[in-house]
DSSP file (Angstrom, degrees, kcal/mol; ACC not computed):
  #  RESIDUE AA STRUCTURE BP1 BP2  ACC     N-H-->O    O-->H-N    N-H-->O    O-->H-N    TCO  KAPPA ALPHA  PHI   PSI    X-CA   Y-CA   Z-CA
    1    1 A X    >         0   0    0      0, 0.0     3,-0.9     0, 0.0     6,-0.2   0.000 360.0 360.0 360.0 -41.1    0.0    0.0    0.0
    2    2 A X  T 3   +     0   0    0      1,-0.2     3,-0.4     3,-0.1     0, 0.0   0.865 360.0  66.2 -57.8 -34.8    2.9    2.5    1.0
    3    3 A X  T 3  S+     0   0    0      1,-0.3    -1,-0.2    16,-0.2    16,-0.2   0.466 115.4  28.2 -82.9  -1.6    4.5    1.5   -2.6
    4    4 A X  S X  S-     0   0    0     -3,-0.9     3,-0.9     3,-0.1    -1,-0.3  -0.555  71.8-165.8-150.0 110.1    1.3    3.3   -4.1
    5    5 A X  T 3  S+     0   0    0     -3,-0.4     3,-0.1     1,-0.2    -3,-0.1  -0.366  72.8  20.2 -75.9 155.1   -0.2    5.6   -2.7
    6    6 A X  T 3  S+     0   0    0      1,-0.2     2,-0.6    -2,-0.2    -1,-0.2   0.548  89.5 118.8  39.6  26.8   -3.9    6.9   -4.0
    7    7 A X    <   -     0   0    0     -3,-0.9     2,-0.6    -6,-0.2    -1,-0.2  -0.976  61.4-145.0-107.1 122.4   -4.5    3.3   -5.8
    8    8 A X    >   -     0   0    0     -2,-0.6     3,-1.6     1,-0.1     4,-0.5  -0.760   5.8-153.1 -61.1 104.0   -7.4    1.8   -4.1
    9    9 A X  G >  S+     0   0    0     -2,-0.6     3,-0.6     1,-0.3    -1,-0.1   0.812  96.1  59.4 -60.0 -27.4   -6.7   -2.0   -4.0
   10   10 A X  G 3  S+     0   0    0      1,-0.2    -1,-0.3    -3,-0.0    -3,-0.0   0.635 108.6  46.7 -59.3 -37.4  -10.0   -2.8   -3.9
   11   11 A X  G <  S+     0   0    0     -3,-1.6    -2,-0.2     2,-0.0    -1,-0.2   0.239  71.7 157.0-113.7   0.5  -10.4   -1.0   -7.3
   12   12 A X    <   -     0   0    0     -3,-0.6    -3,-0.1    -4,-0.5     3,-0.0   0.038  24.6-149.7 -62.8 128.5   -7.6   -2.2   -9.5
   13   13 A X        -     0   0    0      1,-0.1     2,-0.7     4,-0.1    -1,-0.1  -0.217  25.2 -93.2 -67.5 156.3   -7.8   -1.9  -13.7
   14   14 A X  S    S+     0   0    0      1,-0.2    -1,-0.1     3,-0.0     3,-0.1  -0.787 110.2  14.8 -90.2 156.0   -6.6   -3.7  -16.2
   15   15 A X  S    S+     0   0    0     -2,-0.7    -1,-0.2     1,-0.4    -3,-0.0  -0.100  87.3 142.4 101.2 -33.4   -3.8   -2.6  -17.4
   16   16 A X        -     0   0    0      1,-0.1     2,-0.5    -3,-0.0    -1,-0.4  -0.148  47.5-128.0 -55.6 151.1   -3.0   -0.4  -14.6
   17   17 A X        +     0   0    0     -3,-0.1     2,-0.3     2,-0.0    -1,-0.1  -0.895  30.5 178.0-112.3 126.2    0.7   -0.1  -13.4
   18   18 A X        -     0   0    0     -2,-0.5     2,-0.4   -11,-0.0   -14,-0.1  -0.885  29.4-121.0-107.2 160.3    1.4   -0.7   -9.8
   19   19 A X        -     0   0    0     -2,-0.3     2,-0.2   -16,-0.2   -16,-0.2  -0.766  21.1-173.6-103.2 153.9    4.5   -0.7   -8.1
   20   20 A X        -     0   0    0     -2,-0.4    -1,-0.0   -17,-0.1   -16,-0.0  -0.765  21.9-140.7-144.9  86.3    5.2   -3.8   -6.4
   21   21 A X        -     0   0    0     -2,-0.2     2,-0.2     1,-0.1   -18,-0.1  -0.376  18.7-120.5 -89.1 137.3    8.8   -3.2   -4.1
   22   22 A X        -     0   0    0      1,-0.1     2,-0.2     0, 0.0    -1,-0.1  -0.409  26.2-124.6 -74.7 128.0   11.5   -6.3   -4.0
   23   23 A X        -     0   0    0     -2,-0.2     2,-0.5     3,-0.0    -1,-0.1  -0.567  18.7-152.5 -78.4 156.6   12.0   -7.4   -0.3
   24   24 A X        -     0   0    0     -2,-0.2    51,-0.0    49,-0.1    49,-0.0  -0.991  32.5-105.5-129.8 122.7   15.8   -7.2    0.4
   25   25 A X        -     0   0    0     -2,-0.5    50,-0.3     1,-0.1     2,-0.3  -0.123  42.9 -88.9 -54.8 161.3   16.6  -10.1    3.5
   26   26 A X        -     0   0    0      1,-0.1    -1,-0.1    48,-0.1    48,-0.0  -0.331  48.8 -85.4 -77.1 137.0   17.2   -9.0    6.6
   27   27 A X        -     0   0    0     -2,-0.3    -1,-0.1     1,-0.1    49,-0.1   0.115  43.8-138.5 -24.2 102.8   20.9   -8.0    8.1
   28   28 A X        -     0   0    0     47,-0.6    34,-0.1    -3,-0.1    -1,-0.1  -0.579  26.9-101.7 -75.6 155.8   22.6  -11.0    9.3
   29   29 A X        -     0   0    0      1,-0.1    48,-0.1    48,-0.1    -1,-0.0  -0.319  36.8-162.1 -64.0 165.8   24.3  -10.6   12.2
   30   30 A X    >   +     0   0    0      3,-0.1     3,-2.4    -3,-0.1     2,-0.8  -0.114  28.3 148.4-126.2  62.6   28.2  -10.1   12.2
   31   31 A X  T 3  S+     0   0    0      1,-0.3    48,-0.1     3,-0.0    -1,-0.1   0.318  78.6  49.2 -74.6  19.6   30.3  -10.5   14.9
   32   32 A X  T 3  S-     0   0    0     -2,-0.8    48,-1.9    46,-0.2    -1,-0.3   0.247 119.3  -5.7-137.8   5.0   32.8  -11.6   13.3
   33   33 A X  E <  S-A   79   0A   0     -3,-2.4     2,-0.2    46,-0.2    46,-0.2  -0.441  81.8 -69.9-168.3-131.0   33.5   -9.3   10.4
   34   34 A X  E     -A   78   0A   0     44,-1.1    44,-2.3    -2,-0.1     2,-0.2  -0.990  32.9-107.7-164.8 148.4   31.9   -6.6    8.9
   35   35 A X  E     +A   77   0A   0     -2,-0.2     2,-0.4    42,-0.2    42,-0.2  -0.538  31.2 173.6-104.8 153.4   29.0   -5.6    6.9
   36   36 A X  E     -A   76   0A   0     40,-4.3    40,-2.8    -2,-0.2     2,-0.2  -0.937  23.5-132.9-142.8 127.6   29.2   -4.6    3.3
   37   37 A X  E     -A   75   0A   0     -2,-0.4     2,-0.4    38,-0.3    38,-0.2  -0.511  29.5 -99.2 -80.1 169.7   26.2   -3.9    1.0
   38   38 A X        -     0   0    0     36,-2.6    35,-3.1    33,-0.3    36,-0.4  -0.812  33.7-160.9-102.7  99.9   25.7   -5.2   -2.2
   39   39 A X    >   -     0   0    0     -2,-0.4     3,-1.5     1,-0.2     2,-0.1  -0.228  40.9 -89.7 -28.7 155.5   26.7   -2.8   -5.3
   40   40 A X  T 3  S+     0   0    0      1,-0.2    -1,-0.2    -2,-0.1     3,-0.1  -0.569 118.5  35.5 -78.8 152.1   25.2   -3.6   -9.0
   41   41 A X  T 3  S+     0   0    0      1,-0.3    -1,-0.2    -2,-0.1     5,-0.1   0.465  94.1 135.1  88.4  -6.1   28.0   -6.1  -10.9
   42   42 A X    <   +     0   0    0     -3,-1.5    -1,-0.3     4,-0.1     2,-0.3  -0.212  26.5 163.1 -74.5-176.5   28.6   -7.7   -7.5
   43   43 A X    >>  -     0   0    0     -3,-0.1     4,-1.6    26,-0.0     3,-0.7  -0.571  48.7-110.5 167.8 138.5   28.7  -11.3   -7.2
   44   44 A X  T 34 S+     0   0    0     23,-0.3     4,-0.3    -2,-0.3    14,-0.1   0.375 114.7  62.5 -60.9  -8.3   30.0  -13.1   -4.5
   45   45 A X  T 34 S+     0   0    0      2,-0.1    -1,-0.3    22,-0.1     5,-0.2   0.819 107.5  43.9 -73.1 -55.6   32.7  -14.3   -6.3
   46   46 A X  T X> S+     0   0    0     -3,-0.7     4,-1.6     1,-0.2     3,-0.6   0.778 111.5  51.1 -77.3  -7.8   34.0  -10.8   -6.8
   47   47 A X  H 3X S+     0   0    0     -4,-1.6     4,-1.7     1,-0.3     6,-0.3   0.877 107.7  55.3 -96.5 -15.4   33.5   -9.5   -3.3
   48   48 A X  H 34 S+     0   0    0     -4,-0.3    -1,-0.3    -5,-0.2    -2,-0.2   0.317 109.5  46.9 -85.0  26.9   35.3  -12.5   -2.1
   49   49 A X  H X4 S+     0   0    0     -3,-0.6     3,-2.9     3,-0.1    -2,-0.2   0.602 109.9  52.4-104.3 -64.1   38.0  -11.5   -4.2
   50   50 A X  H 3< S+     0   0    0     -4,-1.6    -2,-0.1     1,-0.3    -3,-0.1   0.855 115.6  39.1 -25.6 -54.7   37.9   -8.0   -3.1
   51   51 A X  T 3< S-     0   0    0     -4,-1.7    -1,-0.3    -5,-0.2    30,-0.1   0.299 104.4-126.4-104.3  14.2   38.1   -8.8    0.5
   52   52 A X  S <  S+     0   0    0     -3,-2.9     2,-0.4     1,-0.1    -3,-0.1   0.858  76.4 111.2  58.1  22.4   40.6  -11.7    0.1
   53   53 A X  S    S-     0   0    0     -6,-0.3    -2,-0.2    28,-0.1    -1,-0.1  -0.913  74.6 -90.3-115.4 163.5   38.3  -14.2    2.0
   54   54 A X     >  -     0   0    0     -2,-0.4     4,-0.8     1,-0.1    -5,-0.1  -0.448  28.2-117.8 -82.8 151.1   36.3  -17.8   -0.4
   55   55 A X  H >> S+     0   0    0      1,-0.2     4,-1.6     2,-0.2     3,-0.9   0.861 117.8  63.8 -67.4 -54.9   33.1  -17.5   -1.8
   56   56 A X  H 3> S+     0   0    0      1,-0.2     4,-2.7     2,-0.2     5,-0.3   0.786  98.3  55.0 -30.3 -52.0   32.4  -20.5    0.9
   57   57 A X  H 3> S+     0   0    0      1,-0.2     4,-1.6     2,-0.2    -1,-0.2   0.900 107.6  47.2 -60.6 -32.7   33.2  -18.2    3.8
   58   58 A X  H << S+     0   0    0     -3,-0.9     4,-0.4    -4,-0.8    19,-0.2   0.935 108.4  53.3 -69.6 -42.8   30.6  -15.5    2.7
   59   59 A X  H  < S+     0   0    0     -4,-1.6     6,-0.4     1,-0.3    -1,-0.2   0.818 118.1  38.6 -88.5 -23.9   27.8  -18.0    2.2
   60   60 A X  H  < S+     0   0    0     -4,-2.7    -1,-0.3     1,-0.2     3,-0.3   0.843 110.6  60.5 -83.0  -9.1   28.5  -19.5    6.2
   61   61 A X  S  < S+     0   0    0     -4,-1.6     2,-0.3    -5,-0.3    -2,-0.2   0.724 118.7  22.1 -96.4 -15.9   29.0  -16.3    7.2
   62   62 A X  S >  S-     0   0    0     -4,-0.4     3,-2.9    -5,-0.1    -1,-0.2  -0.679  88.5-151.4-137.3  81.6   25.2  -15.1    6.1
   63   63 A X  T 3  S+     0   0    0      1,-0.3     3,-0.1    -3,-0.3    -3,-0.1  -0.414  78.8  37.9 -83.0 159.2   23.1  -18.8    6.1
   64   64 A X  T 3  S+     0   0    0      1,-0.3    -1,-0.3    -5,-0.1    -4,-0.1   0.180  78.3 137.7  94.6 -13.2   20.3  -18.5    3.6
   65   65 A X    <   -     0   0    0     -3,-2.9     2,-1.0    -6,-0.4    -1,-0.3  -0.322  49.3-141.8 -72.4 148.5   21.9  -16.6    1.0
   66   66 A X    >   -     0   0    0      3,-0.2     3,-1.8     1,-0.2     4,-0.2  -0.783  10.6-155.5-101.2 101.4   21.2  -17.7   -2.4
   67   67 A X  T 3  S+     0   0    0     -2,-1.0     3,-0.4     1,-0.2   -23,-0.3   0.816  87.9  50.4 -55.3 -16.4   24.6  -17.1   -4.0
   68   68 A X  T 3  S+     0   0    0      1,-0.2    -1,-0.2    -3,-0.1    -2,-0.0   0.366 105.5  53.2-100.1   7.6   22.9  -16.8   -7.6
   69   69 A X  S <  S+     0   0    0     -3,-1.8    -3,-0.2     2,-0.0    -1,-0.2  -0.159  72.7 171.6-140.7  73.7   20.4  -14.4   -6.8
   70   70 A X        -     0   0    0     -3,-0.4     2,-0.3    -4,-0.2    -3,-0.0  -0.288  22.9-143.0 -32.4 142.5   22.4  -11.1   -5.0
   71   71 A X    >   -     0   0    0      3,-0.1     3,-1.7   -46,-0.0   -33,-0.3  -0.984  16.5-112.7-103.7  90.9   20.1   -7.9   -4.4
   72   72 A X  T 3  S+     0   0    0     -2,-0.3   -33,-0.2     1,-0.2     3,-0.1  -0.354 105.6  21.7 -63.7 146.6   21.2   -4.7   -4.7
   73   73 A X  T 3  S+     0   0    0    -35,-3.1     2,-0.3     1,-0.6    -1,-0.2   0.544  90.8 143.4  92.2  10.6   21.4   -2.7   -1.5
   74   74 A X    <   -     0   0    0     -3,-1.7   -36,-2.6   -36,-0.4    -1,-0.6  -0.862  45.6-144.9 -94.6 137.9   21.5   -6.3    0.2
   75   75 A X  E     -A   37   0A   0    -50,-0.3   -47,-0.6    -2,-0.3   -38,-0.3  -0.891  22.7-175.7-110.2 133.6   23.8   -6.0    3.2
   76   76 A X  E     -A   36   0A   0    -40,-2.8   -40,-4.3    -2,-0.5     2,-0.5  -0.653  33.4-102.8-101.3 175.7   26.0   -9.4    3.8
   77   77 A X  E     -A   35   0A   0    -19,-0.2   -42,-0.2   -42,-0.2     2,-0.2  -0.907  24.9-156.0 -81.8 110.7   28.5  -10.3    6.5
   78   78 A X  E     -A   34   0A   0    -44,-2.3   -44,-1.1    -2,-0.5     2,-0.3  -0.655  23.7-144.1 -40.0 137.3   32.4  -10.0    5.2
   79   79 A X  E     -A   33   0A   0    -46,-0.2     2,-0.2    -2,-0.2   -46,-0.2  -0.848  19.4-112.9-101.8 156.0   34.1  -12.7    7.8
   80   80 A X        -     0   0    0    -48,-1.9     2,-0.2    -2,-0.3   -47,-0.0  -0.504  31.9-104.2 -76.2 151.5   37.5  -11.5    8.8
   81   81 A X        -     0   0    0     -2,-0.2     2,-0.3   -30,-0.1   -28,-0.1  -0.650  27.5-140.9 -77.0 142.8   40.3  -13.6    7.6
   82   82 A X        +     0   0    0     -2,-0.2     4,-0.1     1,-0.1     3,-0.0  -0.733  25.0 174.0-105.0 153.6   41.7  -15.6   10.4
   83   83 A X  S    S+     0   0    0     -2,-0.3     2,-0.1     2,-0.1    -1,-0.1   0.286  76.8  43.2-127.1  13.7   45.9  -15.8   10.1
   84   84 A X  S    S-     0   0    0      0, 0.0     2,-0.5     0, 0.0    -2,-0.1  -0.257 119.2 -62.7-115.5-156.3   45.9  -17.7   13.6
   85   85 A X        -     0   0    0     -2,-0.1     2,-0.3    -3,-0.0    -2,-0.1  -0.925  57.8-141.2 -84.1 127.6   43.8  -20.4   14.8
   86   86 A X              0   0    0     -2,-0.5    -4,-0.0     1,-0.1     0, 0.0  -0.663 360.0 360.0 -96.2 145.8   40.3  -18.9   14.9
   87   87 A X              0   0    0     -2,-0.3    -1,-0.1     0, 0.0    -2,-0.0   0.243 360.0 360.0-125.7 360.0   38.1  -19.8   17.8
């Protein structure tokens, strides 16, 4: 209703254009990293390139994500890289 305002729902035409806004999933937590939203051209391949951590770490780091369908303006978890033993 918010995504148009003064369209009755009750009253809809055909042919009439409504807007119909993409849910974006909610913020995983991160305690363990950092959060980075999602630019157009992303893919989780290049932002694990970017941030030097596997494509694997990003997808435990946020469970649920569908690595093939990215959002823009969806914020994931980054994990830090561990260079010790991580606990």
């Amino acid at each position: 209703m918010n995504a148009n305002p003064g369209i009755d729902p009750n009253r809809l035409q055909i042919g009439q254009v409504i807007c119909i806004p993409r849910s974006i999933p909610p913020t995983p937590p991160c305690p363990n990293g950092f959060l980075y939203t999602v630019v157009a051209g992303d893919t989780l391949f290049s932002i694990a390139q970017r941030f030097n951590v596997t494509v694997q770490a990003i997808i435990n780091a946020n469970p649920g994500i569908d690595p093939n369908r990215l959002q823009i303006g969806q914020v994931i978890c980054i994990p830090r890289r561990c260079f010790t033993v991580c606990i």
